[in-house]
N, C-alpha and C positions, 0 to 999 in steps of 0.2 A: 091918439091915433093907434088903429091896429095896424102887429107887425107878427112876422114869424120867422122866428131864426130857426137854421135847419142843419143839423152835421149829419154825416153819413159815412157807413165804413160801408165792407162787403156785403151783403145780405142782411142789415139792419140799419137804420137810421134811429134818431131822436129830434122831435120835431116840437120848438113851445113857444104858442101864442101870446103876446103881450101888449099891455096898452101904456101906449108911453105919454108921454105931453110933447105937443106942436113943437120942432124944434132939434128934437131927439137926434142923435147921429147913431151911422154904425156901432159904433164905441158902445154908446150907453146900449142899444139892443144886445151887445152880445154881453154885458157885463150884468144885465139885467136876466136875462134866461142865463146867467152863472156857466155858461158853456168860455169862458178867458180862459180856463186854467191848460185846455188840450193843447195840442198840438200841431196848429192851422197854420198854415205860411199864406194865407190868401181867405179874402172875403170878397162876394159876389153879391150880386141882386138880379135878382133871375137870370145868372149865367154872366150877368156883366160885370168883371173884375172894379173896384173900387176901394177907397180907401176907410181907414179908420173916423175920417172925420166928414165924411158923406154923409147929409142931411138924409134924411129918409121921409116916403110920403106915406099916407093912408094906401095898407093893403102892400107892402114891400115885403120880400119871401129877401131875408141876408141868407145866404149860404156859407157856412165855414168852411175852406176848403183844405182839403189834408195833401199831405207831401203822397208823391206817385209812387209805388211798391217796385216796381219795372220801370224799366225805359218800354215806350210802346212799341218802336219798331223791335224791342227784344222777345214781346211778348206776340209777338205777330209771328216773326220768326219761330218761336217755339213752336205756334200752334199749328205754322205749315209743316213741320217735319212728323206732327203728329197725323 
């Protein structure tokens, strides 16, 4: 089955396609495109939070998701005083 694991910073992402066998979890996608070693506190599948050992199907986008830089009402705040 094809999959695509995706991490993303500010103004760059890294994004790799992979073909696993029926079966595959989160786990094995991200240990597979070698993206384990970062820095993720959370994985998704189009947006939808899940776990490490979530089955995946043909055509599933995992997202690695990274710890927030801000709090957002802090960053909101900034931008109004600007």
């Amino acid at each position: 089955m094809r999959v695509e694991v995706i991490r993303a910073w500010p103004r760059r992402h890294e994004s790799k396609v992979l073909d696993l066998p029926a079966g595959a979890t989160v786990a094995d996608a991200v240990a597979a495109a070698g993206m384990g070693d970062e820095d993720h506190v959370g994985v998704a599948i189009y947006g939808e939070k899940v776990d490490a050992a979530h089955a995946l199907r043909e055509g599933d986008r995992v997202e690695l998701l990274r710890r927030l830089t801000m709090d957002p009402k802090e960053a909101r705040r900034r931008r109004a005083v600007k």
